[in-house]
VEXKOL-42705 format. One record per residue: x, y, z of N, C-alpha, C in turn. Coordinates in steps of 0.2 Angstrom, whole numbers, plus 5000, padded with zeros to 4 digits. Layout:
<rs>
R / n_xx / n_yy / n_zz / ca_xx / ca_yy / ca_zz / c_xx / c_yy / c_zz
R / X / Y / Z / X / Y / Z / X / Y / Z .
...
</rs>
This chain:
<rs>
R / n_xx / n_yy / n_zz / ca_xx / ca_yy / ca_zz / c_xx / c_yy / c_zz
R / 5004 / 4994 / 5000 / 5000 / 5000 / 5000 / 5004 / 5006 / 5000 .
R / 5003 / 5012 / 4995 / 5006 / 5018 / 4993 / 5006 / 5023 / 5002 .
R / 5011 / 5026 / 5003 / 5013 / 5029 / 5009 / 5008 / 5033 / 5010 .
R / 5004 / 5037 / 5006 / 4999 / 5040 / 5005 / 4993 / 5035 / 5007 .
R / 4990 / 5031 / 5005 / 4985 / 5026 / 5007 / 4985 / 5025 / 5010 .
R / 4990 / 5022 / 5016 / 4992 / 5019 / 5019 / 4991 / 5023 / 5025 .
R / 4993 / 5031 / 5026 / 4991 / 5033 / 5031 / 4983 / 5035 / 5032 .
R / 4980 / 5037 / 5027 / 4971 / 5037 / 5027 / 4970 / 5028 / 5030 .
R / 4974 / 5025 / 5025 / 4970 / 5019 / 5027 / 4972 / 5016 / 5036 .
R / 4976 / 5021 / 5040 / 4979 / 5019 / 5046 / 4972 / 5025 / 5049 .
R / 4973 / 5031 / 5047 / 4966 / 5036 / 5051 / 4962 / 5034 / 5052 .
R / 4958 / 5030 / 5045 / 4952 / 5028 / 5045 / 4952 / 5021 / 5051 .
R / 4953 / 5017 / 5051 / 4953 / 5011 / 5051 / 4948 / 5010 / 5057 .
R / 4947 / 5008 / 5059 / 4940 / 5007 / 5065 / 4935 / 5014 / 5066 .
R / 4935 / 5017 / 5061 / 4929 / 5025 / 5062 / 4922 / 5023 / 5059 .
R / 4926 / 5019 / 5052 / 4919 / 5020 / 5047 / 4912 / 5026 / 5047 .
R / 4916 / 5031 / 5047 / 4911 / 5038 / 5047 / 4913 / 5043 / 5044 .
R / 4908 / 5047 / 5042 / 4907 / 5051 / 5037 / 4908 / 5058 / 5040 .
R / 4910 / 5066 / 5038 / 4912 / 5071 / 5039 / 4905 / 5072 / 5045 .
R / 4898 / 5072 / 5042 / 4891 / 5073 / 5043 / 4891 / 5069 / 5053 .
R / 4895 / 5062 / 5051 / 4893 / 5058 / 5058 / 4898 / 5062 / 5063 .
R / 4904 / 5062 / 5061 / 4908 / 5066 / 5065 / 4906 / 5072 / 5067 .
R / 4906 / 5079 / 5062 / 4903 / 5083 / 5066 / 4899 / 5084 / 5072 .
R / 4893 / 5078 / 5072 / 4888 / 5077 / 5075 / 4892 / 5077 / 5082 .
R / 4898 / 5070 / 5082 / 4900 / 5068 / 5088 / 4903 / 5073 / 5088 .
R / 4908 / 5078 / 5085 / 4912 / 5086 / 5088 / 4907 / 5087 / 5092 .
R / 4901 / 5093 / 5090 / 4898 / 5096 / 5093 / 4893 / 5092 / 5102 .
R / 4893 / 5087 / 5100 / 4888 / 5086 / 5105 / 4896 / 5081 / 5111 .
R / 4900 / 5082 / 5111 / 4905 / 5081 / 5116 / 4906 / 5084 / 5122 .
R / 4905 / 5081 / 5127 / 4905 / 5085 / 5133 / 4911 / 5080 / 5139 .
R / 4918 / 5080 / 5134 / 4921 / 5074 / 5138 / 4927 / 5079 / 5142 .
R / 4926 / 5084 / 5142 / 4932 / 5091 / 5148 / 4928 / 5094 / 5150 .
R / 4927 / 5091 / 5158 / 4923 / 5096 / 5159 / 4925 / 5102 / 5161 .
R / 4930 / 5103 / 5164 / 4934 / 5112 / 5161 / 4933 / 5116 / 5157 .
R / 4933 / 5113 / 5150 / 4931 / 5117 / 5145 / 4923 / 5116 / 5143 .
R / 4922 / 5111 / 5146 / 4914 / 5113 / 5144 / 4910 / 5119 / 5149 .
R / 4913 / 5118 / 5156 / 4910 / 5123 / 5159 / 4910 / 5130 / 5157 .
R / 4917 / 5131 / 5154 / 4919 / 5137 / 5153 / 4917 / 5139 / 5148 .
R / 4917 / 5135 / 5140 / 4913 / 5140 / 5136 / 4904 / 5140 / 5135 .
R / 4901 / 5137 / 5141 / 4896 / 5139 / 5143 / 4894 / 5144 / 5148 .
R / 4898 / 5145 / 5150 / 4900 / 5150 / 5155 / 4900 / 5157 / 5151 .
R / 4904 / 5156 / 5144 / 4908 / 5161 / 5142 / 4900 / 5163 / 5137 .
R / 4895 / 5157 / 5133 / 4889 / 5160 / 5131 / 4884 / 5161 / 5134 .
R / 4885 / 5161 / 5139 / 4879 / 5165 / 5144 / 4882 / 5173 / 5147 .
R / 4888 / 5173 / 5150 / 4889 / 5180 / 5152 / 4891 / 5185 / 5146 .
R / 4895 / 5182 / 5141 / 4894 / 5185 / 5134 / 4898 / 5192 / 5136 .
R / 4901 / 5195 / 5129 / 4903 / 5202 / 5131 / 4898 / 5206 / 5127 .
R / 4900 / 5211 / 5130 / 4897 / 5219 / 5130 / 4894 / 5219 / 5125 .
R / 4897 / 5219 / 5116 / 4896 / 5220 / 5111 / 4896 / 5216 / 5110 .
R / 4893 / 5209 / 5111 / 4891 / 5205 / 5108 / 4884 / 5201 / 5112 .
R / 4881 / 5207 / 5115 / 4875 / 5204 / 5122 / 4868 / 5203 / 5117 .
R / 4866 / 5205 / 5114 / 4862 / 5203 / 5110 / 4862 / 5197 / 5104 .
R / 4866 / 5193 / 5105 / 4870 / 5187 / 5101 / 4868 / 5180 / 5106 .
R / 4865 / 5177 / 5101 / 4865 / 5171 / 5103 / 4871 / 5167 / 5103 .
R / 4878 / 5164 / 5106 / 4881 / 5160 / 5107 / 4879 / 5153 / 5105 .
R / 4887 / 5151 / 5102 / 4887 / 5147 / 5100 / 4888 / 5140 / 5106 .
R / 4893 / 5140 / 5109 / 4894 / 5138 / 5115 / 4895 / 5131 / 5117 .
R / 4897 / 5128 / 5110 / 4899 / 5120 / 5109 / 4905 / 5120 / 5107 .
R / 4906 / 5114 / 5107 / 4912 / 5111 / 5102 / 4912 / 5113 / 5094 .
R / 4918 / 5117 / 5091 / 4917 / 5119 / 5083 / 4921 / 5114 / 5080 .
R / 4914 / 5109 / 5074 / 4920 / 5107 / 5069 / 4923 / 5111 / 5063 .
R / 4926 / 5109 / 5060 / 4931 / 5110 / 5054 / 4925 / 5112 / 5049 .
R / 4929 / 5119 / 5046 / 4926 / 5123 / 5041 / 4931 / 5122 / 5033 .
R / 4928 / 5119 / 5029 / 4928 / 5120 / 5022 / 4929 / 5114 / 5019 .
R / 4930 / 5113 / 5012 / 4927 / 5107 / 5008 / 4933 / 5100 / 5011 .
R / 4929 / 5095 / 5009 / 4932 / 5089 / 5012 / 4937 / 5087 / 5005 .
R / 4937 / 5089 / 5003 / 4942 / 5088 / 4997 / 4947 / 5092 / 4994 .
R / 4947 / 5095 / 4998 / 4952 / 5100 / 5002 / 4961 / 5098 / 4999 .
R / 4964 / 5102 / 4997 / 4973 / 5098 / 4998 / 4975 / 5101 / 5003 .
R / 4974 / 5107 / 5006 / 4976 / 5110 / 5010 / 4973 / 5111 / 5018 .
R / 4975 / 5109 / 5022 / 4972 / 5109 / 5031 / 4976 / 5114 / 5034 .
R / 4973 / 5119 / 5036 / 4975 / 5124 / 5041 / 4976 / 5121 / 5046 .
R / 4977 / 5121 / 5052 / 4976 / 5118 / 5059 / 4978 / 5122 / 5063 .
R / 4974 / 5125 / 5069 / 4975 / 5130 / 5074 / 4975 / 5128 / 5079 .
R / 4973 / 5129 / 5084 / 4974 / 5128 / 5091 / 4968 / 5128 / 5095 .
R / 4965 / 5132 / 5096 / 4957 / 5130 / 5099 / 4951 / 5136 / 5097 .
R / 4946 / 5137 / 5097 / 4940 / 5142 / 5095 / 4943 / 5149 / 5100 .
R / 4939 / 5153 / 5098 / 4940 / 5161 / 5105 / 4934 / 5160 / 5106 .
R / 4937 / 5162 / 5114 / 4930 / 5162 / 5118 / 4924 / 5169 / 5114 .
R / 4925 / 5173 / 5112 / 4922 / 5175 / 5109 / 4922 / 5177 / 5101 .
R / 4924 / 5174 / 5097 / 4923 / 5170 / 5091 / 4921 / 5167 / 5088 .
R / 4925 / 5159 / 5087 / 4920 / 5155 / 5085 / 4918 / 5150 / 5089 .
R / 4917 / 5150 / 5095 / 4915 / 5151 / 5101 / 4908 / 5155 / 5101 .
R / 4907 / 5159 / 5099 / 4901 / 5166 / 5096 / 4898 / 5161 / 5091 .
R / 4901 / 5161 / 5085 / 4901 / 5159 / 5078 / 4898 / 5154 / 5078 .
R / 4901 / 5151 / 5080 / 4900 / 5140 / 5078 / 4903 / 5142 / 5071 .
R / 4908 / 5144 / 5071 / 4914 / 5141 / 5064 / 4921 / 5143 / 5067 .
R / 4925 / 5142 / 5064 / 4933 / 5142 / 5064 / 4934 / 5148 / 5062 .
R / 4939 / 5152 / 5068 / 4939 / 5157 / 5065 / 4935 / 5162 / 5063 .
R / 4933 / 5163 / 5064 / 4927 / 5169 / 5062 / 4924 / 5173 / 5068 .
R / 4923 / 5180 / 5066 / 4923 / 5183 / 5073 / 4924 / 5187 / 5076 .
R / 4931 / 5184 / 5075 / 4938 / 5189 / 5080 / 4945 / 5191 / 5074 .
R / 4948 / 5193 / 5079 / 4954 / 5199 / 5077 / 4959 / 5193 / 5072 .
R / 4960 / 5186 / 5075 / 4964 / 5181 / 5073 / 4962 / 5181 / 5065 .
R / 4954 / 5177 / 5066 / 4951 / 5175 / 5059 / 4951 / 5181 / 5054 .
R / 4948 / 5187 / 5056 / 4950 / 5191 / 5051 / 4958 / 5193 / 5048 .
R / 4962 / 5193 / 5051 / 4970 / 5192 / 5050 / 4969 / 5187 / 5043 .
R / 4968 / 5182 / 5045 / 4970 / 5176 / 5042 / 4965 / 5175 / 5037 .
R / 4958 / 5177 / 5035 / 4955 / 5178 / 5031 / 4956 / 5181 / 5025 .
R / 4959 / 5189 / 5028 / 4964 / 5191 / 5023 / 4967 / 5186 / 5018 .
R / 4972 / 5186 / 5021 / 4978 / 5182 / 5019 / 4974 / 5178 / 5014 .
R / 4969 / 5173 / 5016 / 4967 / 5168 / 5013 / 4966 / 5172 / 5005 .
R / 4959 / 5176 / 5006 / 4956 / 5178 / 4999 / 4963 / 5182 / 4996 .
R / 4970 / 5183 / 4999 / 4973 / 5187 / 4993 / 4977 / 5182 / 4989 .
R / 4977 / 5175 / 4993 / 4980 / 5169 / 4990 / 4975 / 5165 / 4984 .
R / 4969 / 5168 / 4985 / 4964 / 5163 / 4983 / 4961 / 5158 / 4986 .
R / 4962 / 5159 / 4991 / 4957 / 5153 / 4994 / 4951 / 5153 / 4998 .
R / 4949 / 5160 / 4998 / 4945 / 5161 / 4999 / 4938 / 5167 / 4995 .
R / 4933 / 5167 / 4998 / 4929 / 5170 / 4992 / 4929 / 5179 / 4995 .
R / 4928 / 5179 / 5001 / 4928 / 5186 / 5005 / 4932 / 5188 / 5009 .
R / 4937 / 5193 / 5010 / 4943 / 5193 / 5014 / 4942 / 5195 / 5023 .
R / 4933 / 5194 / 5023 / 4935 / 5196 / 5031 / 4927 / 5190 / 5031 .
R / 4924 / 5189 / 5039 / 4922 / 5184 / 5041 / 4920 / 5185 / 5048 .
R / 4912 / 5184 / 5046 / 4910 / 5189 / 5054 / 4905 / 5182 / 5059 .
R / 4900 / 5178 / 5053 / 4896 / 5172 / 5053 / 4894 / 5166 / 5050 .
R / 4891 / 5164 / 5053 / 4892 / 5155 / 5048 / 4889 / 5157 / 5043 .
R / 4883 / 5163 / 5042 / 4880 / 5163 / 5037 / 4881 / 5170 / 5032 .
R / 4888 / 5170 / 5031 / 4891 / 5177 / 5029 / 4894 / 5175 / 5020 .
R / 4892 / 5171 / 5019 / 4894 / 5167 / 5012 / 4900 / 5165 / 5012 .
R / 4903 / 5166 / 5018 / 4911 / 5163 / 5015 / 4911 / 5157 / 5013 .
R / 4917 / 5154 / 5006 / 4917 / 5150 / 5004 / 4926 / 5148 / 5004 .
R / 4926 / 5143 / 5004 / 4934 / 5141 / 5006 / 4936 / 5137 / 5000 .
R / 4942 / 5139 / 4996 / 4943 / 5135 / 4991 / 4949 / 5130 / 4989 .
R / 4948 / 5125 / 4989 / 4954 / 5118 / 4991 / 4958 / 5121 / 4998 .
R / 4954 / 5122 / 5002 / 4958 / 5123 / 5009 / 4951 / 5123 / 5016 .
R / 4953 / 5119 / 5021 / 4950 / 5117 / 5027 / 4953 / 5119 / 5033 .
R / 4948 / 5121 / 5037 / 4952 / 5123 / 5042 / 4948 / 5118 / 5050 .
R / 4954 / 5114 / 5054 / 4952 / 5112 / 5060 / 4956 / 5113 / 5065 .
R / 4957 / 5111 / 5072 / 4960 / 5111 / 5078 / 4962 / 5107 / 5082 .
R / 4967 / 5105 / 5085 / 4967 / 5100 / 5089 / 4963 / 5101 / 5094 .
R / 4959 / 5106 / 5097 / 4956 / 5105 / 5104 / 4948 / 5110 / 5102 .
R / 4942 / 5107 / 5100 / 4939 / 5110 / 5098 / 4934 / 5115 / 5103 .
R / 4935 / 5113 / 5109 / 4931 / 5121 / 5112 / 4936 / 5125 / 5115 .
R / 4932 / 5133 / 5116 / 4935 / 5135 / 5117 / 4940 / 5136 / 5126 .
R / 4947 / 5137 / 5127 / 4948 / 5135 / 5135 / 4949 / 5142 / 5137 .
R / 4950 / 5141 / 5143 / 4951 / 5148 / 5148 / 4959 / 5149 / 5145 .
R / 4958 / 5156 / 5145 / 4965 / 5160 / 5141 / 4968 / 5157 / 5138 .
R / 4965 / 5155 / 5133 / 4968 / 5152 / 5125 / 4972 / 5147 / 5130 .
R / 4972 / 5142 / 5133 / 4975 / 5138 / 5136 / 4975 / 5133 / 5138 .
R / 4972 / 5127 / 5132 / 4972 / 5119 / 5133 / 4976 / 5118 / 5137 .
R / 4975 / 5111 / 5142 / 4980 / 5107 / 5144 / 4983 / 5102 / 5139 .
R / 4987 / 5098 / 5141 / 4990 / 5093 / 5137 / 4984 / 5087 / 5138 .
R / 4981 / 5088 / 5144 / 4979 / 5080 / 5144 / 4970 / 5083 / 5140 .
R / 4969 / 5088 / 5140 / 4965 / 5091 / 5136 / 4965 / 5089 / 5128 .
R / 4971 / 5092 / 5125 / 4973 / 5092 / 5121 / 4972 / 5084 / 5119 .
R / 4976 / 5080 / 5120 / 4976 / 5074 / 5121 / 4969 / 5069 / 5119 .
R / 4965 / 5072 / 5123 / 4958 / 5067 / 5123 / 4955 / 5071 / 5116 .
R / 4953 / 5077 / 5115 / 4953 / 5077 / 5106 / 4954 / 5076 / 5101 .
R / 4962 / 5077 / 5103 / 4965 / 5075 / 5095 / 4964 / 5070 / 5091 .
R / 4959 / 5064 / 5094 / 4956 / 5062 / 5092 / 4953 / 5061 / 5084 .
R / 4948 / 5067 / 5085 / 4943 / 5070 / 5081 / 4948 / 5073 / 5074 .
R / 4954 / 5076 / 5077 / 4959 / 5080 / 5072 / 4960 / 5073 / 5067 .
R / 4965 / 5069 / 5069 / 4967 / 5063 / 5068 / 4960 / 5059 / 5062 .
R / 4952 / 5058 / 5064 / 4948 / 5056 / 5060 / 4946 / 5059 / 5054 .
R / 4947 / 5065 / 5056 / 4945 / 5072 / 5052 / 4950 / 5070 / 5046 .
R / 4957 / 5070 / 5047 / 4962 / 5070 / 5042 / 4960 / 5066 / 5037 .
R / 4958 / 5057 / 5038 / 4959 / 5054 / 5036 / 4952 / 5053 / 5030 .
R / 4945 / 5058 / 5031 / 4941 / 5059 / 5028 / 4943 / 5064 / 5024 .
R / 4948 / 5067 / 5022 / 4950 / 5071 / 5016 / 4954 / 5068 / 5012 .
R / 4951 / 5064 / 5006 / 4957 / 5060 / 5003 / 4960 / 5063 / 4997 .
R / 4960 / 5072 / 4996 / 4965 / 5074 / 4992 / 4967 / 5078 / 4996 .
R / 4971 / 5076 / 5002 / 4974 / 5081 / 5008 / 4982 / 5080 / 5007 .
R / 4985 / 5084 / 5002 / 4993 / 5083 / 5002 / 4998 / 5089 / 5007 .
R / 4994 / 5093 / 5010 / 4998 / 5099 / 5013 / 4995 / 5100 / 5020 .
R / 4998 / 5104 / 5024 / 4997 / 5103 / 5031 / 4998 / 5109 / 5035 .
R / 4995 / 5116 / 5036 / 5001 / 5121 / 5039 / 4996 / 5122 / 5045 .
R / 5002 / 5122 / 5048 / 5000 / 5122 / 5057 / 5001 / 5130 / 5060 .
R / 4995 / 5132 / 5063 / 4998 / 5140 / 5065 / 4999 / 5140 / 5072 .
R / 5006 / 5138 / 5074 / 5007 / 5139 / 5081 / 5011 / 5133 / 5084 .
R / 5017 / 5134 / 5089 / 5018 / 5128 / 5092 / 5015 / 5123 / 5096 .
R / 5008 / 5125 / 5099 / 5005 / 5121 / 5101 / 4999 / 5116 / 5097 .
R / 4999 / 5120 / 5091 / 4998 / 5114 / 5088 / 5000 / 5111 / 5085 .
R / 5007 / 5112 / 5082 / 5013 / 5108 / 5080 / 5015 / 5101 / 5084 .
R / 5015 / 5104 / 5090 / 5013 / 5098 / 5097 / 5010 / 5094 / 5096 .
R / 5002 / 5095 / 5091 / 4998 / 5092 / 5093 / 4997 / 5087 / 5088 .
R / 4999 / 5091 / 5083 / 4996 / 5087 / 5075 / 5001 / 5082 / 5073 .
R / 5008 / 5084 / 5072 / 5013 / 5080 / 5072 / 5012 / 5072 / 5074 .
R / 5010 / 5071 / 5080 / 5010 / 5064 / 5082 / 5004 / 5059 / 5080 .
R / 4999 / 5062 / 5078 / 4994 / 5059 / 5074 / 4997 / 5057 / 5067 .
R / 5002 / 5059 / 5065 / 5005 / 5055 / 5061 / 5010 / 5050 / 5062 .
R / 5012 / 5049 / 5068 / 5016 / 5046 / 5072 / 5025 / 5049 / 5069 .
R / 5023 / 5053 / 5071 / 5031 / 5060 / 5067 / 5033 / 5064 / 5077 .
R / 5039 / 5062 / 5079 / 5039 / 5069 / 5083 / 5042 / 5073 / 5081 .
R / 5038 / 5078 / 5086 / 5039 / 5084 / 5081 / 5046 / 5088 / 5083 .
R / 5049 / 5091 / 5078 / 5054 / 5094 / 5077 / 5053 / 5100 / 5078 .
R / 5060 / 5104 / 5079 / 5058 / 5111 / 5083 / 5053 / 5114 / 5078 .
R / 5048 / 5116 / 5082 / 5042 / 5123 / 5080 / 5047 / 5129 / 5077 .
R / 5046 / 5132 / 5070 / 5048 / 5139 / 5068 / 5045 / 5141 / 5062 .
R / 5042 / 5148 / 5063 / 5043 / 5149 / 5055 / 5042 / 5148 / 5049 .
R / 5040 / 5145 / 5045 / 5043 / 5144 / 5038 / 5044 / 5134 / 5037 .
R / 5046 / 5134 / 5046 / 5047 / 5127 / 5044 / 5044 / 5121 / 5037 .
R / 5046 / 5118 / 5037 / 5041 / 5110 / 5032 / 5046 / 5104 / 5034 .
R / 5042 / 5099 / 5035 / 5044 / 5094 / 5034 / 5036 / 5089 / 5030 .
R / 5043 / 5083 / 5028 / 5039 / 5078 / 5027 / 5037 / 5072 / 5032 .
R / 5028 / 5074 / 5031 / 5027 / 5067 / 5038 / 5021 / 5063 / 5036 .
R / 5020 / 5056 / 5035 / 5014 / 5052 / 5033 / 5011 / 5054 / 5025 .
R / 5018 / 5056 / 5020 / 5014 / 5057 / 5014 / 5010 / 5064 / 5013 .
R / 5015 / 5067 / 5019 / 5010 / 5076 / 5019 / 5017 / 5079 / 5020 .
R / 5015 / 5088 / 5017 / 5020 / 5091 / 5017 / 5019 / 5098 / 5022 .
R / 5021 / 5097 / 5029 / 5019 / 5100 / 5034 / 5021 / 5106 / 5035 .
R / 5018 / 5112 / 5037 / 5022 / 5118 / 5037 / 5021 / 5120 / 5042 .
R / 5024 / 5123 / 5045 / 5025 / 5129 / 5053 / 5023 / 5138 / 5051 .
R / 5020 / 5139 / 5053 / 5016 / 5144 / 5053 / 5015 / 5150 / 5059 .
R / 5018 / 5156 / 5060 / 5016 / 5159 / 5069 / 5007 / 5158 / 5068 .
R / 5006 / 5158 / 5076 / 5000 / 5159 / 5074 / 4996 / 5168 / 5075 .
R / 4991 / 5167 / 5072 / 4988 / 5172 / 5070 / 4983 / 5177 / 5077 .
R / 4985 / 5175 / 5080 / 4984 / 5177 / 5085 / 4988 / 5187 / 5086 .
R / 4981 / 5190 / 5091 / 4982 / 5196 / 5090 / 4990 / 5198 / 5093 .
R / 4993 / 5193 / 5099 / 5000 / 5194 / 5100 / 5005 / 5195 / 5096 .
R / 5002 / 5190 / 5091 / 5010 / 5190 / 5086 / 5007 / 5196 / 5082 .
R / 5004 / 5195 / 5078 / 5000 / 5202 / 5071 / 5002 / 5207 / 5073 .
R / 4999 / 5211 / 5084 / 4998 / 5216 / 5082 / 5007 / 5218 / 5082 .
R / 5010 / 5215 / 5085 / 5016 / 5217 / 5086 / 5021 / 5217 / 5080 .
R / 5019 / 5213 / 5075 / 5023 / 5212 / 5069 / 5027 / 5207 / 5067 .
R / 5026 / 5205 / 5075 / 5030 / 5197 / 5072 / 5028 / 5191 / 5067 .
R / 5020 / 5193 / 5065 / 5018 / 5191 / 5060 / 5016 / 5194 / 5055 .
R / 5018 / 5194 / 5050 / 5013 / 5199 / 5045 / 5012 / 5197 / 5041 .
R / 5006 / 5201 / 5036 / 5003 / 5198 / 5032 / 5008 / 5194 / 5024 .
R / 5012 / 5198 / 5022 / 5016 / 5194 / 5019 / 5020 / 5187 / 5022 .
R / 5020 / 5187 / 5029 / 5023 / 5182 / 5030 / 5020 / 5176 / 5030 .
R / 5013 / 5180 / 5030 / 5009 / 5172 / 5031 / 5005 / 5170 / 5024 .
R / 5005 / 5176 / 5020 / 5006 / 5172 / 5012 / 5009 / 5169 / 5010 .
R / 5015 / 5172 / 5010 / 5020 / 5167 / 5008 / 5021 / 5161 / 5010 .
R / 5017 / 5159 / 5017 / 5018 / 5151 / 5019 / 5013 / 5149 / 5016 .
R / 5009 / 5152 / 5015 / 5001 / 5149 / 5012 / 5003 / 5145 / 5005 .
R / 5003 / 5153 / 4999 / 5008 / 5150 / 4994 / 5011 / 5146 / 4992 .
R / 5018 / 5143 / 4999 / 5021 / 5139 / 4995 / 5018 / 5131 / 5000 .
R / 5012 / 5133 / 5004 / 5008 / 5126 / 5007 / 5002 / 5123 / 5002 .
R / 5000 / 5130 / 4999 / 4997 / 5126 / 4992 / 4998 / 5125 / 4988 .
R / 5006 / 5126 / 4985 / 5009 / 5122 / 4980 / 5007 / 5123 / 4973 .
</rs>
């Protein structure tokens, strides 16, 4: 079996489900209760500017086509985001960031993104998490992390034209990496390797910390983009 089949056919292998059965079991997961407390907590007190919104206040799956070559992979929702949204990204200061980016590379249809029902459209590219609710100050635990990435891991294996991989941030470079059975090598930058028949990128993540201070910019995060979708 081709290096490429072989790891689908390793992901897959006692799931037998579909994108539809899976999200079902993302959202309706209630196996941390730390994080479940919290971003139920987080849609009931709700902020200021956002008090007339219904929250979202589940677990978010993966936003765009299953046929996807390209997989973003992030870190966890924002607590007021998609977290708010019930999608990836959308919402907040990060997704807008990286929105951008997306529509000036082309992979997207609108360059900002506020709701599930805003028309975006995602083009050969997906975006999921290893930890899919949102946690207290952006801050999965490990054993947290750990009891998800599950889902990440399944998710992979139902996109079968998924050749590229770009990870935004070291913790989920942490995270993603060994669902290929790959450890991961230093987090940086620009990095790539090859792991499981995919070609993996390192990416800062998108977060207002790096953007607003510069340490990431927009050109740097196209350029990863770019050469992640090949």
């Amino acid at each position: 079996m081709s290096g490429r089949r072989g790891l689908l056919f390793g992901l897959l292998l006692g799931h037998g489900s579909n994108i539809t059965e899976l999200d079902e079991r993302i959202t309706a997961c209630r196996a941390c209760p730390r994080l479940v407390a919290w971003r139920e907590q987080v849609a009931v007190e709700k902020r200021a500017a956002f008090a007339d919104q219904e929250y979202w206040g589940k677990p978010v799956p993966g936003f765009g086509p299953m046929d996807a070559s390209l997989l973003l992979v992030g870190l966890a929702p924002a607590a007021h985001g998609a977290n708010r949204t019930g999608r990836m990204f959308t919402g907040d200061p990060s997704g807008d960031f990286l929105f951008r980016a997306l529509y000036e590379v082309g992979l997207a249809s609108q360059s900002s993104a506020w709701s599930r029902d805003d028309g975006m459209e995602l083009h050969g590219v997906r975006m999921a998490s290893p930890v899919r609710c949102a946690p207290p100050e952006n801050k999965p635990t490990a054993e947290e992390r750990d009891r998800c990435s599950p889902f990440l891991r399944e998710e992979i294996g139902l996109m079968p034209n998924l050749r590229s991989v770009m990870v935004l941030g070291g913790f989920g470079w942490k995270a993603f990496l060994p669902l290929l059975g790959v450890r991961p090598p230093k987090f940086g930058h620009g990095v790539e390797v090859e792991a499981g028949g995919l070609r993996v990128f390192g990416c800062y993540h998108v977060s207002p910390h790096n953007t607003y201070t510069g340490r990431l910019t927009q050109e740097m995060l196209q350029d990863v983009l770019k050469r992640a979708k090949g």
